[in-house]
N, C-alpha and C positions, 0 to 999 in steps of 0.2 A: 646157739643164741648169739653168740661176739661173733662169727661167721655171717649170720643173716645181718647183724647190727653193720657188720663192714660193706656189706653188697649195699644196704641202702643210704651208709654216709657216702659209698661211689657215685650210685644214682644220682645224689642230690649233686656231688660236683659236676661230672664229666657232662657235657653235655649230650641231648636224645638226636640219635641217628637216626635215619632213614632204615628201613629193612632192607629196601631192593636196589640203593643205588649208594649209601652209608652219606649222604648230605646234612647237614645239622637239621634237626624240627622243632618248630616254635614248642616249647612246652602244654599250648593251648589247642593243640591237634588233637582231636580224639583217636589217632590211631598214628606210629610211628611211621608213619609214610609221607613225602616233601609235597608240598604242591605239585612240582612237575612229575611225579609220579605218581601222583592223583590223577591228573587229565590225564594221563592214560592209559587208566583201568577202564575197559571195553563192559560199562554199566549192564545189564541186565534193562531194556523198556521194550511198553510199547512199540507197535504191532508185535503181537506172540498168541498162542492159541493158549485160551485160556483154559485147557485140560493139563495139556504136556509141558506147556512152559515156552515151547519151541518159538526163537524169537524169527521174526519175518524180516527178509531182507529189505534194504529199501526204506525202513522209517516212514513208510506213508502208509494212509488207511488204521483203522480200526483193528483189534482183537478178533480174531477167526479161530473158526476149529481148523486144523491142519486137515492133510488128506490123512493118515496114518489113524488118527483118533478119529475120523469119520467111520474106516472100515473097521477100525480094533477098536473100541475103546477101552483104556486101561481099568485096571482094578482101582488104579486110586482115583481120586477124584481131581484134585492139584495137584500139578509141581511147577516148584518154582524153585530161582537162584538166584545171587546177586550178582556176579560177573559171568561174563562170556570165557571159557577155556582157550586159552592160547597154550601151545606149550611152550612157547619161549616168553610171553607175555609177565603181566604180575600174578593173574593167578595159579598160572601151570607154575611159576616159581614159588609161590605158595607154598602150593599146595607138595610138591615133590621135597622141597627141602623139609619141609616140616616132616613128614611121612616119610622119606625113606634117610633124611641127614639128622635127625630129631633136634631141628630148629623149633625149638619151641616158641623163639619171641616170634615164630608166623604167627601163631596161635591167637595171639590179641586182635592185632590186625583183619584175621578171617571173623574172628569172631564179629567186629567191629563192621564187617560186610555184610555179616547175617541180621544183623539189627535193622537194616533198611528198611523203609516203609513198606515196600513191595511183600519182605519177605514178612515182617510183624504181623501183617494179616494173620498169616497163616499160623502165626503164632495166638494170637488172642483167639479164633477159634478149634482151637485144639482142646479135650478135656486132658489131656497127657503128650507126652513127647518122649521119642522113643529114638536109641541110637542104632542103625543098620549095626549087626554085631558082626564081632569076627572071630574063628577059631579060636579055640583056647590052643591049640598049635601054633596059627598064626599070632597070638595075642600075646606068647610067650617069646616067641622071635622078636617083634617089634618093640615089645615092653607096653605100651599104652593103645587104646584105640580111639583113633584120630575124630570119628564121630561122636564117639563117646564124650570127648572133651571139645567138640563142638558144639554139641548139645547144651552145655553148663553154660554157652552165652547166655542162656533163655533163666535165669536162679526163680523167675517171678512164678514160671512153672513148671508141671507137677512132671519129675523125669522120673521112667522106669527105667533102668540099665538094664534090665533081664527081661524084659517083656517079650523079645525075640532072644531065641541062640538059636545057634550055627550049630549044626548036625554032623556035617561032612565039608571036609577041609577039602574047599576043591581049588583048582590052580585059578592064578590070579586072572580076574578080566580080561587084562590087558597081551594076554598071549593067544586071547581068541581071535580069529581071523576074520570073521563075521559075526551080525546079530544073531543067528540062528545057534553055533555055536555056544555064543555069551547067555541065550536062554539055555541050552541043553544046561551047560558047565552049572548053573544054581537053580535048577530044579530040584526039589526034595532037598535042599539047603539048609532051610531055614522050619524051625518049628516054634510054638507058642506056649510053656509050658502050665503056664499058669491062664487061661481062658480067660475067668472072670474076671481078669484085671482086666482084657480089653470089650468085654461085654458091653453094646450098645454104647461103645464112646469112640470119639474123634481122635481118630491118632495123628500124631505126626509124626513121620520119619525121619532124620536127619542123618544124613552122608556130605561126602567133602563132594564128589562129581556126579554128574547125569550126562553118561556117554550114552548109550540105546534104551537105559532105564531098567535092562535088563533084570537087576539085583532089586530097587525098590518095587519093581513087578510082583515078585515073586515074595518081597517081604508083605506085599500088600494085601495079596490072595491070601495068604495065609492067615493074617490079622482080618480078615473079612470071613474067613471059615471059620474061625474061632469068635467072631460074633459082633468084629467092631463094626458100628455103626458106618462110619466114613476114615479115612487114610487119605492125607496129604502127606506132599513130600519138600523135604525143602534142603538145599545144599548151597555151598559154596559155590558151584560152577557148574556151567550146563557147558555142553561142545558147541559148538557154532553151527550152522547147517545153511549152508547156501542153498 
């Protein structure tokens, strides 16, 4: 209790940094980040196809289906994100320091990115909200799961933390060398244990990235076998795609 009472008599003095560059920030920011690292964070708009999210180079023209979602289309129905992934940018710093240095003060900040109008849609119609899970393997090594407490932006609604688990600890994404791979590596992944929770409702799923989709794929199939109506997806960061 005299521990938490001293952290927030410091808050009230010290003044609020920046996360990505440590500048002072107005008290009046809704998220610790300076204006000049605001302008630029690489937004999530318009032109993007309104299946996969994929934003269109260029900024001219209308909303399209991509060619990808013409010949495939996904199990889910949206995805969306609020920044564009750079890795050296604000959201690859993000997102990595939070996840693998347990910078938890990213945490507000992302969260504060998920609230965008863009992505809110996809929140009012959802009947639940669901977090991509991860290994009770993996979930013991990191200590917390990053979706998981991405997900708790949303308090207003109804979040199942177990709605999916993870089956088979398979190696991470990001040592696959291709898409084809990234689907083999979480195929039979993911399972649903409880059905009628997602019986005839709108899920949404929430992850920190959308690099080939590969993972929300595969969480989507599954929540659609077991009987949910529709599956949107919504993250933090989508990759870029020239």
């Amino acid at each position: 209790m005299l521990k938490r009472l001293g952290l927030q008599v410091l808050d009230f003095f010290l003044p609020r940094l920046c996360v990505f560059c440590g500048e002072v920030v107005g008290e009046q920011a809704p998220a610790a980040v300076c204006p000049a690292c605001d302008q630029a964070i690489p937004w999530v708009r318009s032109p993007l196809c309104p299946v996969c999210g994929r934003v269109f180079p260029g900024g001219e023209g209308g909303d399209h289906l991509c060619g990808p979602c013409q010949m495939e289309p996904p199990p889910f129905a949206r995805a969306r994100a609020a920044v564009l992934y750079e890795e050296e940018g604000p959201a690859g710093q993000a997102i990595k320091r939070f996840k693998y240095s347990r910078r938890l003060d990213m945490l507000p900040v992302m969260q504060h990115w998920l609230r965008r109008h863009l992505c809110q849609e996809l929140v009012r119609a959802a009947d639940l909200i669901a977090p991509v899970p991860l290994h009770p393997q993996r979930l013991k090594q990191r200590g917390f799961n990053q979706a998981l407490l991405l997900a708790q932006a949303f308090p207003e609604a109804r979040l199942e933390r177990e709605l999916l688990t993870r089956v088979q600890d398979t190696k991470p994404q990001t040592t696959c060398r291709n898409p084809k791979e990234r689907r083999d590596n979480v195929k039979g992944a993911f399972t649903v244990p409880w059905p009628h929770l997602a019986q005839d409702k709108n899920v949404l799923l929430i992850d920190d990235v959308f690099t080939t989709g590969a993972t929300v794929k595969e969480c989507a199939r599954v929540l659609r076998k077991a009987g949910a109506r529709q599956v949107d997806v919504l993250t933090v960061a989508r990759v870029r795609y020239e």
